[in-house]
C-alpha positions as CSV (number, residue, x, y, z in Angstrom):
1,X,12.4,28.2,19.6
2,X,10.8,24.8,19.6
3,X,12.1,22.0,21.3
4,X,13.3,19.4,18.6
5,X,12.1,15.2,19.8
6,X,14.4,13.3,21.9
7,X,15.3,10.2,19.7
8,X,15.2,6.8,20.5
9,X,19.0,6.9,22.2
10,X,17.9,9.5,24.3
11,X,14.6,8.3,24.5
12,X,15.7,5.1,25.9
13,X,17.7,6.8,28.4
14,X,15.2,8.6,29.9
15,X,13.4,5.8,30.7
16,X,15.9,3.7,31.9
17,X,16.5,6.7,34.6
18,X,13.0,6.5,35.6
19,X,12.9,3.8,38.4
20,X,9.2,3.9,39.0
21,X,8.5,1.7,35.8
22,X,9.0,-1.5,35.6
23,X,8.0,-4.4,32.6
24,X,8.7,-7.1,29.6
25,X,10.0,-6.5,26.3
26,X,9.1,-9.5,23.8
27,X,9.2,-9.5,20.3
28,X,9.0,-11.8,17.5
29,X,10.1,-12.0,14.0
30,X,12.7,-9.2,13.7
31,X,14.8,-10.4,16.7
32,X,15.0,-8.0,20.2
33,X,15.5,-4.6,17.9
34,X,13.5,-2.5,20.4
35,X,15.1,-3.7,23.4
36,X,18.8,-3.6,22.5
37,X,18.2,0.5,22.6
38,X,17.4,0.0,26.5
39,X,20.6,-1.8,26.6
40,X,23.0,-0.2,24.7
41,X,22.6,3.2,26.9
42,X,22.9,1.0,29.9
43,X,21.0,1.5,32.9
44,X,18.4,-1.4,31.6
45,X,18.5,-3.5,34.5
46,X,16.3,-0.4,36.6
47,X,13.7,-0.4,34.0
48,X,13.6,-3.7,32.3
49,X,12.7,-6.9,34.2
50,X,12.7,-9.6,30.9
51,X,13.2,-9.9,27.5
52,X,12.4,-12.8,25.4
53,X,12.3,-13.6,21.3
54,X,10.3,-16.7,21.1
55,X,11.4,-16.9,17.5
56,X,10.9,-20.9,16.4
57,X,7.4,-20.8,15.9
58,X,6.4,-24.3,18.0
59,X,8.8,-22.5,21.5
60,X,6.3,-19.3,20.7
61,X,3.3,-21.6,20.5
62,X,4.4,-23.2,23.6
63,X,4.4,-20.1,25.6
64,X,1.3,-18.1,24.0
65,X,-0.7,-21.0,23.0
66,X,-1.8,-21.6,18.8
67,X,-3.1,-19.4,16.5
68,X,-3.4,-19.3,12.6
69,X,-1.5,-16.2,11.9
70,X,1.4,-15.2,13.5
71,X,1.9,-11.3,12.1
72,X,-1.7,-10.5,13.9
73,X,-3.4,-8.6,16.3
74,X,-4.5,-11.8,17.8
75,X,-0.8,-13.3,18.3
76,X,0.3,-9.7,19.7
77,X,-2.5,-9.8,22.6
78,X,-2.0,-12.9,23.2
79,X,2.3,-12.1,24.1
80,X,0.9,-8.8,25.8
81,X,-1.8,-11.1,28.0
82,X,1.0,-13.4,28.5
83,X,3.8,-11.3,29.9
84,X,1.7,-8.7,31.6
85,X,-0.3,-11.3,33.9
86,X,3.4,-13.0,34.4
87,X,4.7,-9.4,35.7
88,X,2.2,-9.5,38.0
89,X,2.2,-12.8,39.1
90,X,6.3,-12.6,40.0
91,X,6.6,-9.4,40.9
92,X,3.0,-7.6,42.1
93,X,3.7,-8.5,45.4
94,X,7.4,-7.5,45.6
95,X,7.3,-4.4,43.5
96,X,3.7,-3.7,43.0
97,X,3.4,-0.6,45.7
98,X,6.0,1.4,44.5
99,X,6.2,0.5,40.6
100,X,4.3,1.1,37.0
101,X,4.4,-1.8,35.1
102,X,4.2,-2.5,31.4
103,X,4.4,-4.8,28.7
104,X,5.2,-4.6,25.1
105,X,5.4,-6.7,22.6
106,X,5.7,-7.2,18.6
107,X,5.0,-9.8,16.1
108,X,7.2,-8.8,12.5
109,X,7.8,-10.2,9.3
110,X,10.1,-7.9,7.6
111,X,11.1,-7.7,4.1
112,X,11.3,-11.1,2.2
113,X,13.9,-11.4,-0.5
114,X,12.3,-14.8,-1.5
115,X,8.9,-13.5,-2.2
116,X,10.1,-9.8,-2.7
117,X,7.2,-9.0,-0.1
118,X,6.9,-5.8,2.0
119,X,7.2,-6.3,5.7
120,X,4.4,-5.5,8.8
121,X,3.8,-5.9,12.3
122,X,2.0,-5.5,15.2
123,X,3.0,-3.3,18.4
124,X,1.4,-2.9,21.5
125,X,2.2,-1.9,25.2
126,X,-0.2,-2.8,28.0
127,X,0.8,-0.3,31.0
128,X,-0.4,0.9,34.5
129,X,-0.3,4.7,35.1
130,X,-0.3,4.3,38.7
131,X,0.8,1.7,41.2
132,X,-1.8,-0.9,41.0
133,X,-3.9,0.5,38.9
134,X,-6.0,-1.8,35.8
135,X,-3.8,-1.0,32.7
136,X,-3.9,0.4,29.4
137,X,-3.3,-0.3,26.3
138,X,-2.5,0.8,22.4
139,X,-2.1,-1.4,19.9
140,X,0.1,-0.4,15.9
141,X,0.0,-2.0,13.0
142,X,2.9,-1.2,10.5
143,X,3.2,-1.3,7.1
144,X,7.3,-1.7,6.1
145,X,8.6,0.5,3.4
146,X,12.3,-0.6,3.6
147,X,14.1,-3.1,0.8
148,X,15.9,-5.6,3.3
149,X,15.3,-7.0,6.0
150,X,17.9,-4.7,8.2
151,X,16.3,-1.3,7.3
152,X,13.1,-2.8,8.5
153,X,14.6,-4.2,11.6
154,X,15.8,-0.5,12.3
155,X,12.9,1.1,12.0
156,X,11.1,-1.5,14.6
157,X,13.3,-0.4,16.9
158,X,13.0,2.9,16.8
159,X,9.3,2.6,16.7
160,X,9.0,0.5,19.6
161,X,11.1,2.5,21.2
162,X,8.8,5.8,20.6
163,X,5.8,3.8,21.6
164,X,7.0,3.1,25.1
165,X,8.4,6.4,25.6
166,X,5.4,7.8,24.6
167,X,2.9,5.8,26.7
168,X,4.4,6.8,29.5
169,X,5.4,10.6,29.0
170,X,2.9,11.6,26.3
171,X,-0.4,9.9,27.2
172,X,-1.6,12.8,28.2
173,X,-1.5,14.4,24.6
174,X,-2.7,11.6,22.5
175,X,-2.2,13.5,19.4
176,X,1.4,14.2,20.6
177,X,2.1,11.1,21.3
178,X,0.3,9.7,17.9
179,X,2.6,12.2,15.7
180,X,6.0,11.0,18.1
181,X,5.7,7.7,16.7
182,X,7.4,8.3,14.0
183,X,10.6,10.7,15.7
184,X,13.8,9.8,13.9
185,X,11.9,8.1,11.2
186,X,10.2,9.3,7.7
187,X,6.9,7.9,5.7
188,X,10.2,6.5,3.6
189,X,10.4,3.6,6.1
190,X,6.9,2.9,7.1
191,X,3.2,3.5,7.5
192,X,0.9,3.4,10.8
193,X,-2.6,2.7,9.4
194,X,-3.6,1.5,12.5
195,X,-4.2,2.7,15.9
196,X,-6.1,1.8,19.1
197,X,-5.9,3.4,22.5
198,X,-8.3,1.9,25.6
199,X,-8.0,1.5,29.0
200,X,-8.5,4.4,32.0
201,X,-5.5,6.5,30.4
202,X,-7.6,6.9,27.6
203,X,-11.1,7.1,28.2
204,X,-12.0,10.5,26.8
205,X,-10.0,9.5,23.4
206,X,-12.6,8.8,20.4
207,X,-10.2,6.4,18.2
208,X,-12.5,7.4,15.1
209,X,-10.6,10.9,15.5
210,X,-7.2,8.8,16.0
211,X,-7.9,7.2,12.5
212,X,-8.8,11.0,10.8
213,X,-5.7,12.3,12.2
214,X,-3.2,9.0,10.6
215,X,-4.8,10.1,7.6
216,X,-4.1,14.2,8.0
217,X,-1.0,14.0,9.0
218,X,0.4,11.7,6.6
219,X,1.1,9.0,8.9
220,X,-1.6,6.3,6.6
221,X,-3.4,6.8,3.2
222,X,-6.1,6.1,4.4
223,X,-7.9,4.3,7.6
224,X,-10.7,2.1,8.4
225,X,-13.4,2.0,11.4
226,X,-16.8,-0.5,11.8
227,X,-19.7,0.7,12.6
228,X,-19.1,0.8,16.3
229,X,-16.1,2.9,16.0
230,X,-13.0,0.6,16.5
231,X,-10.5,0.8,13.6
232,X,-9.4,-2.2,12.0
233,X,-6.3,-2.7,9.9
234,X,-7.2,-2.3,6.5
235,X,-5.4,-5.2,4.5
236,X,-7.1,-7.8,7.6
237,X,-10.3,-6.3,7.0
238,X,-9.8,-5.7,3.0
239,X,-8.1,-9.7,2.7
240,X,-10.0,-11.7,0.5
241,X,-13.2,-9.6,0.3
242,X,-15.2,-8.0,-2.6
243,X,-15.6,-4.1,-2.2
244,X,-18.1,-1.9,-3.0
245,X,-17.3,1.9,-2.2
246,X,-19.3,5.3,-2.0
247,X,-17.7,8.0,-1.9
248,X,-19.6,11.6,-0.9
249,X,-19.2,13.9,1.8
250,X,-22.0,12.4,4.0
251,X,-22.7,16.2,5.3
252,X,-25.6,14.7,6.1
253,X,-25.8,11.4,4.7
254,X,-29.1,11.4,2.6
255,X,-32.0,9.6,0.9
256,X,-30.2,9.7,-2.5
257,X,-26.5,8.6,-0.6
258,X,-28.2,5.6,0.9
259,X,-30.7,4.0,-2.0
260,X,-27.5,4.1,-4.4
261,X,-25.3,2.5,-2.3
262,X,-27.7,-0.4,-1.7
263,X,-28.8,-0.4,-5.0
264,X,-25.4,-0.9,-6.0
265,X,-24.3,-3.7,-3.2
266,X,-27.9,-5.4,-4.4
267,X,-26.6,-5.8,-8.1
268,X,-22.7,-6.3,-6.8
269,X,-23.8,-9.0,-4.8
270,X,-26.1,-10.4,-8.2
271,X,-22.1,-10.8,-10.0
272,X,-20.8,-14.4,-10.6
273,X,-17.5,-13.9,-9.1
274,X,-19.1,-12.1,-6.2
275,X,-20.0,-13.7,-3.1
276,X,-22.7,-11.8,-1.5
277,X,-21.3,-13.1,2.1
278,X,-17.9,-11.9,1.5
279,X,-18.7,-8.3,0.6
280,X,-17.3,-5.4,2.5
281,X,-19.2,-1.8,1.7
282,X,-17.1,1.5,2.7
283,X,-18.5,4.8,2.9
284,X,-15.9,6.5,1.9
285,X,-15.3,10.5,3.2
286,X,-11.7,12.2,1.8
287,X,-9.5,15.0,3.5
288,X,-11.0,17.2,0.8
289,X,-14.2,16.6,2.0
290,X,-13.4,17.5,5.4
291,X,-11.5,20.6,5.2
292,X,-13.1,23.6,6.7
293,X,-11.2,26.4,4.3
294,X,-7.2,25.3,5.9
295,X,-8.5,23.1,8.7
296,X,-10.1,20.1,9.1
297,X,-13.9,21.2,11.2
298,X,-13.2,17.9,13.8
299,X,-17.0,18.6,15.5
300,X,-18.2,18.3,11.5
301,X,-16.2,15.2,11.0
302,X,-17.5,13.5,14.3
303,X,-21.1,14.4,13.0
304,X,-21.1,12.7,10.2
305,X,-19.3,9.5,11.2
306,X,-21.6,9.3,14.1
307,X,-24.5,9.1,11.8
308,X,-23.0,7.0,9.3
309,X,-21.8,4.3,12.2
310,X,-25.6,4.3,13.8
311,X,-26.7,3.2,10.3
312,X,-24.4,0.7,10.0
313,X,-22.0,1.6,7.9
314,X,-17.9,0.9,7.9
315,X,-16.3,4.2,7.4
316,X,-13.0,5.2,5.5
317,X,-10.8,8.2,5.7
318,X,-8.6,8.6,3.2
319,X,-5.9,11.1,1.3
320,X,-7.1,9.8,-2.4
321,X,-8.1,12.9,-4.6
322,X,-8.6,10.5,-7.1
323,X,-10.3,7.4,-7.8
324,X,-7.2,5.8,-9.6
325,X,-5.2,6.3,-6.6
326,X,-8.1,4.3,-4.5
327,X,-8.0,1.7,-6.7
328,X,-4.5,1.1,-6.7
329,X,-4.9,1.0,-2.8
330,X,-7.6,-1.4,-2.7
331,X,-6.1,-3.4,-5.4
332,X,-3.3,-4.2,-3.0
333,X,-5.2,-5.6,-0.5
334,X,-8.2,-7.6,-2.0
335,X,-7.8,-9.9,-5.0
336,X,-11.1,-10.0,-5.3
337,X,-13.8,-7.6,-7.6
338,X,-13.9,-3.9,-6.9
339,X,-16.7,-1.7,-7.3
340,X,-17.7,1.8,-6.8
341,X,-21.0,3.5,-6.4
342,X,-21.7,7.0,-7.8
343,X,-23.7,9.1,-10.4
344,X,-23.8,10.6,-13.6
345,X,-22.5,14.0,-12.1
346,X,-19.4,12.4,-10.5
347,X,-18.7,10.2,-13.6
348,X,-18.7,13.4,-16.1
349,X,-15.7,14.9,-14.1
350,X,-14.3,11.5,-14.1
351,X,-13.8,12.9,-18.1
352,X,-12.4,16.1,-17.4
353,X,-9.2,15.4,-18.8
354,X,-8.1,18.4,-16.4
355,X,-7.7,16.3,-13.4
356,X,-4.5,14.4,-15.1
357,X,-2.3,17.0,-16.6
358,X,0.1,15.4,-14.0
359,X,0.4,12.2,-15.1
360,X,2.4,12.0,-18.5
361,X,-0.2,9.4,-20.0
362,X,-2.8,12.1,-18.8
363,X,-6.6,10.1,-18.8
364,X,-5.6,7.2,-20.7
365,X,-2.6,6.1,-17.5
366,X,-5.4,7.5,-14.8
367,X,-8.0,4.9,-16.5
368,X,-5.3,2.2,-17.1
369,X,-4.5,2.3,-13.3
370,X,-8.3,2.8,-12.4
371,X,-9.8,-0.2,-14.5
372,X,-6.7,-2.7,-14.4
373,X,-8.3,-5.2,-12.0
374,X,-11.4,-5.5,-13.0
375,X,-12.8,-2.1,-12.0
376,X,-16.5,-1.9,-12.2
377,X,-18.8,1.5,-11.7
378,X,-22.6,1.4,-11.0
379,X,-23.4,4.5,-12.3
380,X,-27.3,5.9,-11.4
381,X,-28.8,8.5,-13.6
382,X,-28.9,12.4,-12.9
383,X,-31.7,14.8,-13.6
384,X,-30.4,17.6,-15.6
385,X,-31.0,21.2,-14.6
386,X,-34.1,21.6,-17.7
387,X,-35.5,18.0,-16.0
388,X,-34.3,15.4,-18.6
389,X,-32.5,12.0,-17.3
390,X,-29.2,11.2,-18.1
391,X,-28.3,7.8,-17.8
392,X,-24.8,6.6,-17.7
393,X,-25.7,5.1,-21.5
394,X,-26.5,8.8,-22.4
395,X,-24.1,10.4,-21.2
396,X,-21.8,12.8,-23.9
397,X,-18.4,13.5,-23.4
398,X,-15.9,15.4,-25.5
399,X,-15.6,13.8,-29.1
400,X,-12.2,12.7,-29.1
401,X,-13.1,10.2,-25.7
402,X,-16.2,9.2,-27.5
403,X,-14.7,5.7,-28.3
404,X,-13.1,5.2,-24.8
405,X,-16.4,5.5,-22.9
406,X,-17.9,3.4,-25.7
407,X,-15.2,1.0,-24.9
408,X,-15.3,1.2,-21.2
409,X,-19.6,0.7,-21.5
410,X,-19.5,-2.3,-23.6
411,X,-17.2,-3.8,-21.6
412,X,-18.9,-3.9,-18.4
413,X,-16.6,-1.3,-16.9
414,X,-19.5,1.3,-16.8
415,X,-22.9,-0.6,-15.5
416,X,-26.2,1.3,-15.4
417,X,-27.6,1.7,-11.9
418,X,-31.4,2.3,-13.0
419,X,-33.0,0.8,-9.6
420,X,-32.8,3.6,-7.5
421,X,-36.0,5.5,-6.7
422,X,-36.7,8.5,-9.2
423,X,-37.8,10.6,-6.4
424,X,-34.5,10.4,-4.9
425,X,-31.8,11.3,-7.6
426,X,-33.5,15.4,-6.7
427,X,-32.1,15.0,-3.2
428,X,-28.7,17.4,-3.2
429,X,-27.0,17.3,0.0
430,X,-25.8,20.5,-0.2
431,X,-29.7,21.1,-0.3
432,X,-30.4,19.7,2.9
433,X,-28.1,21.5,4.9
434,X,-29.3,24.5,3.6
435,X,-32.9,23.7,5.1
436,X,-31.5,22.6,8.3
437,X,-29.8,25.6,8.9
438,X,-32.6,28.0,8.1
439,X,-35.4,25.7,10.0
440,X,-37.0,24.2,7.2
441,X,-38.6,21.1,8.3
442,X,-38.8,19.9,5.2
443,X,-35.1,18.3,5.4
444,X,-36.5,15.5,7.5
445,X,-38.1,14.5,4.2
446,X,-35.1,14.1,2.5
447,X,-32.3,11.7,4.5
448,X,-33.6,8.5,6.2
449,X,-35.1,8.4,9.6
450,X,-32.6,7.0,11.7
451,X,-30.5,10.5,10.5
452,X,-33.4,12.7,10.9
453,X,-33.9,11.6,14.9
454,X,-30.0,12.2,15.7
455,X,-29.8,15.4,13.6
456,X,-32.8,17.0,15.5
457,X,-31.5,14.9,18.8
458,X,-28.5,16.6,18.8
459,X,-28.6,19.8,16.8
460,X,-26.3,18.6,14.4
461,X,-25.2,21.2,11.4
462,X,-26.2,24.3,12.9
């Protein structure tokens, strides 16, 4: 029978028994709701040297020094600098042979019943493994599900409490430990769609694989990584920015994937209420594009994003079948325009009144919630199976949504993406792995050169 989670009572007890470890607990905003567990099941005083709620913002100031956001990522490593270096200053000497020592903090604003605004926060623990040994670290973000202020509190508790227990019992099994963040609570009550390990505890773990599996097991929508591979939290990186959003499978990215996403960030960036400096592009890869017949191929995912990160490119993972349901996530976190990149082919199936027979307003509710905000598509033409082009102003669908794409076209909803090189629209993915795998050096002809060198570098998508 399998073992059911130790939760956060027992959790914290454990720890507390465990003599060898040593630290701070700080936390702002939500008052000290991950350290009264340690206390309430006694035995605190063997495990927990401080803890402090610097909650008037000029006493916090005073301890961690200024900074223009206080719910960041910058305020929480500035507490976990803070308190770690003081642990060691006070007690290295004293303690420093014989005990593991840690800090964690949080920075929380929960629920607001003035601004009927969700809450969030920022976790982390910084933690040694061994006596004197240079520390580790993982850093959470939190989004808050919960409708006052007191549910949210609850759930930090019990999060923070998981994150300290797991640090130091699961680090081993970073997946483990990922999916034990959320013991005793449901995706009711929150969402993790951020997470960061580093440090010598975690030198073999590739966060880009951390943000795919928030994503697979439910614990985000969707996640967010630069170009070199560190994931960022998606409403920070989303805030105030126009986006522009491909989304393909990238298996391997090619000639065709690459000249219409910069055809379309070249006439996105043209737009008057665009500011071609502010602009954040997403190559975009769903579950359903990763899935390997039940499983997800994790060597195939790790291919792809290494090829799209060496050209430059900020990837996301996300759970969204649909593009309604991505808009309504981006919509959330940017005021700003929203626009997606993609071709005849993909915009024909956007028609196919099949994929919303569960929505009760069927196409009409999916396109009121896809083009609400502004929504804009740069749609490139496809060459049809006899050879014709069809260009997005060509394009026939069914007779009865004949006046809806005409209104969604002369609107500016739909915009013609005829820039892209002709040669290119040929190019089928699907096409090019095909060569690959039988030897055909032809491929190398069809994706850019920067992908051909690491394909054939590494033997990718044998």
């Amino acid at each position: 029978m399998e073992k059911s989670p130790l939760d956060a009572y027992h959790k914290a007890q454990a720890f507390n028994m465990d003599r060898g470890t040593y630290g701070t607990i700080a936390e702002i905003g939500a008052g000290q709701e991950t350290v009264r567990w340690f206390f309430k099941v006694g035995g605190a005083a063997g495990s927990i040297a401080k803890s402090l709620s610097a909650y008037d913002m000029k006493v916090s100031d005073s301890i961690y020094g200024a900074c223009k956001r206080y719910v960041s990522s910058e305020r929480l490593h500035a507490m976990l600098d803070t308190e770690y270096e003081s642990l060691i200053e006070r007690l290295g000497e004293a303690r420093g042979a014989d005990s593991t020592f840690f800090a964690f903090a949080n920075t929380v604003a929960t629920f607001s019943y003035a601004t009927k605004r969700a809450g969030h926060g920022w976790l982390g623990i910084r933690f040694q493994t061994q006596p004197g040994e240079a520390p580790s670290q993982i850093d959470v973000h939190v989004a808050l599900k919960g409708k006052s202020g007191t549910q949210d509190q609850e759930t930090l508790g019990k999060l923070g409490v998981n994150l300290i227990y797991g640090a130091h019992y699961l680090r081993n099994d970073p997946l483990e430990l990922l999916l034990s963040l959320m013991d005793g609570l449901s995706g009711d009550q929150l969402e993790i769609d951020m997470i960061d390990f580093s440090g010598p505890a975690f030198e073999e773990v590739d966060n880009r694989l951390m943000a795919l599996r928030l994503v697979q097991y439910g614990l985000a929508q969707a996640a967010i990584f630069t170009p070199d591979g560190k994931l960022v939290q998606p409403s920070d990186a989303l805030y105030k920015k126009s986006v522009l959003i491909e989304r393909s499978r990238f298996r391997p990215p090619t000639k065709f994937n690459i000249d219409m996403l910069d055809a379309a960030h070249r006439e996105f960036c043209k737009e008057t209420d665009v500011n071609s400096d502010e602009v954040m592009v997403l190559s975009e890869i769903t579950l359903q594009n990763l899935t390997d017949g039940d499983a997800i191929n994790v060597e195939d995912f790790l291919q792809r994003v290494d090829i799209l990160c060496a050209l430059g490119k900020n990837v996301m993972i996300s759970n969204f079948d649909r593009f309604y349901r991505l808009a309504q996530y981006l919509f959330k976190r940017t005021n700003k325009p929203v626009a997606v990149a993609l071709g005849v082919p993909m915009l024909r199936q956007l028609f196919n009144e099949a994929y919303y027979e569960d929505l009760e307003g069927g196409i009409l509710e999916a396109f009121g919630r896809l083009f609400r905000n502004d929504m804009r598509m740069y749609v490139c033409p496809a060459i049809e199976t006899d050879g014709t082009l069809t260009t997005v102003k060509e394009l026939r669908v069914q007779n009865h949504l004949r006046h809806l794409y005409k209104h969604l076209l002369e609107n500016g909803y739909l915009r013609s993406l005829d820039t892209i090189d002709r040669d290119h629209l040929s190019i089928h993915a699907d096409d090019v792995l095909k060569k690959i795998r039988q030897g055909d050096e032809s491929w190398k002809t069809l994706v850019p050169q920067t992908v051909a060198d690491i394909i054939s570098e590494r033997n990718l998508f044998l």
